[in-house]
ZADO-1210 file (C-alpha; in nm, 4 decimals, padded with zeros to 6 digits):
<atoms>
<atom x="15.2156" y="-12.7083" z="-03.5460" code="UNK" pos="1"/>
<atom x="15.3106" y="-12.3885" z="-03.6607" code="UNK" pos="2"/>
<atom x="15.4237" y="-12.2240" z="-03.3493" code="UNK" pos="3"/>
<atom x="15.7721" y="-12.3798" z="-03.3188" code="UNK" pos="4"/>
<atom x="15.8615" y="-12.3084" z="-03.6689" code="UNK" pos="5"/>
<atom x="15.7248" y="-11.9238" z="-03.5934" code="UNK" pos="6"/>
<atom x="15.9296" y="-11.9471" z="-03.2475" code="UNK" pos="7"/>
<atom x="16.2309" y="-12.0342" z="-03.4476" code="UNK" pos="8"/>
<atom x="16.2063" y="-11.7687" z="-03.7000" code="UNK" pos="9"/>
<atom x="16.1621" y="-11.5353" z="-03.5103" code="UNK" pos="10"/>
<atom x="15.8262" y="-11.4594" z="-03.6390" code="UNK" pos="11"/>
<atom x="15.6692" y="-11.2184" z="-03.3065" code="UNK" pos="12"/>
<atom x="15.4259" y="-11.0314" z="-03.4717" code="UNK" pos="13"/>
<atom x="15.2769" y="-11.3479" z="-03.7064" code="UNK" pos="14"/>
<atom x="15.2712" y="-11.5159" z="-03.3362" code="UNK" pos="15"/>
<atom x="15.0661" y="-11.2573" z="-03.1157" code="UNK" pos="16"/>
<atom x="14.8099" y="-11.2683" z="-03.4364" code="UNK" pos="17"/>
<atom x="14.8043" y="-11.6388" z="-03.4536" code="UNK" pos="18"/>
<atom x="14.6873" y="-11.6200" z="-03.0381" code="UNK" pos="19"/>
<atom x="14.4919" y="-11.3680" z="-03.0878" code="UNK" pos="20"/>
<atom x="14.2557" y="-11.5713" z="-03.3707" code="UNK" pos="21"/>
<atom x="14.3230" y="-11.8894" z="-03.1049" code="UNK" pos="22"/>
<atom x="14.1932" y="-11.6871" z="-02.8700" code="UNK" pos="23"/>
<atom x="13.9021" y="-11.5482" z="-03.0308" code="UNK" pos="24"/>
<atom x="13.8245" y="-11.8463" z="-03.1790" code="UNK" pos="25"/>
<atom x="13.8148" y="-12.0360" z="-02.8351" code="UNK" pos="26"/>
<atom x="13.6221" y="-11.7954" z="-02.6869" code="UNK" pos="27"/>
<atom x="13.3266" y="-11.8455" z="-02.9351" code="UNK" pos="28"/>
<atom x="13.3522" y="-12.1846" z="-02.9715" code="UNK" pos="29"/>
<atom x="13.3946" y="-12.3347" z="-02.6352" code="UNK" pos="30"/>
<atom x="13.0579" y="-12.1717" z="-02.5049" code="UNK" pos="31"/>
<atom x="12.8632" y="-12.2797" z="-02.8166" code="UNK" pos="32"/>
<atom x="12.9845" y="-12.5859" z="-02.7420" code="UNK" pos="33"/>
<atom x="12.8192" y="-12.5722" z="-02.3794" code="UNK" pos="34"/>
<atom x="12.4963" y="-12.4716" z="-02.5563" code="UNK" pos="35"/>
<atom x="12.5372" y="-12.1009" z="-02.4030" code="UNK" pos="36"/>
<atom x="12.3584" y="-11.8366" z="-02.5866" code="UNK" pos="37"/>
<atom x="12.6484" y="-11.6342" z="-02.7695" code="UNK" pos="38"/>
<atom x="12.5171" y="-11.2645" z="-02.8577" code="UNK" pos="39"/>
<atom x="12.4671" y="-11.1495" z="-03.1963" code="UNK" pos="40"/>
<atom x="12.8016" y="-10.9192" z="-03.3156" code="UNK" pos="41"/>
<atom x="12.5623" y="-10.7771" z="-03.5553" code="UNK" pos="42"/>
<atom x="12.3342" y="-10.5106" z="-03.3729" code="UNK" pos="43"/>
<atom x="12.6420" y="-10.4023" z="-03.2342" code="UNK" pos="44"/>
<atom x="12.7878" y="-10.3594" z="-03.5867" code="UNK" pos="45"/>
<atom x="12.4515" y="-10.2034" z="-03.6531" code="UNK" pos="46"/>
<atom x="12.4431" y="-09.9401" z="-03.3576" code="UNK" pos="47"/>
<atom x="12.7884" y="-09.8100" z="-03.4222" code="UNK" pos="48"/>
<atom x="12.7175" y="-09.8004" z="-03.7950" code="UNK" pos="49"/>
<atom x="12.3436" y="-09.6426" z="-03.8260" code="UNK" pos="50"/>
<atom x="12.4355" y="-09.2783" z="-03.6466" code="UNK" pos="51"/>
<atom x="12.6970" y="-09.2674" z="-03.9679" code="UNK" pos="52"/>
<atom x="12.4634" y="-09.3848" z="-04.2357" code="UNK" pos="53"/>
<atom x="12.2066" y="-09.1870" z="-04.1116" code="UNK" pos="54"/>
<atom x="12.4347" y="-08.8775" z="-04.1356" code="UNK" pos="55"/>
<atom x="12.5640" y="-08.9786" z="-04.4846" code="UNK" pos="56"/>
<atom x="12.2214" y="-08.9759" z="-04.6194" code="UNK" pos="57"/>
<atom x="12.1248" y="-08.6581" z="-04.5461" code="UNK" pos="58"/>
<atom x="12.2135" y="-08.4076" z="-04.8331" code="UNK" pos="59"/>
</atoms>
């Protein structure tokens, strides 16, 4: 629905991030949907994180 009226406005940027949340979005849905196990974003967050927490509480 929106994409025409982006299209027509010439609206580029506010269309590559509108596809790129479609896209995301798709991509965790559809293979929930299937009843795939979808891995946790979290311990990721949490491993890239910790090393800089850690080094922040040191004084």
């Amino acid at each position: 629905m929106e994409v025409p009226g982006m299209v027509k406005n010439k609206m580029w940027r506010e269309l590559a991030v509108f596809f790129i949340f479609l896209v995301v979005g798709m991509g965790l849905s559809i293979p929930q949907a299937l009843g795939l196990k979808i891995p946790n974003p979290t311990k990721a967050i949490e491993a890239i994180f910790k090393p800089l927490s850690d080094l922040l509480k040191l004084k």
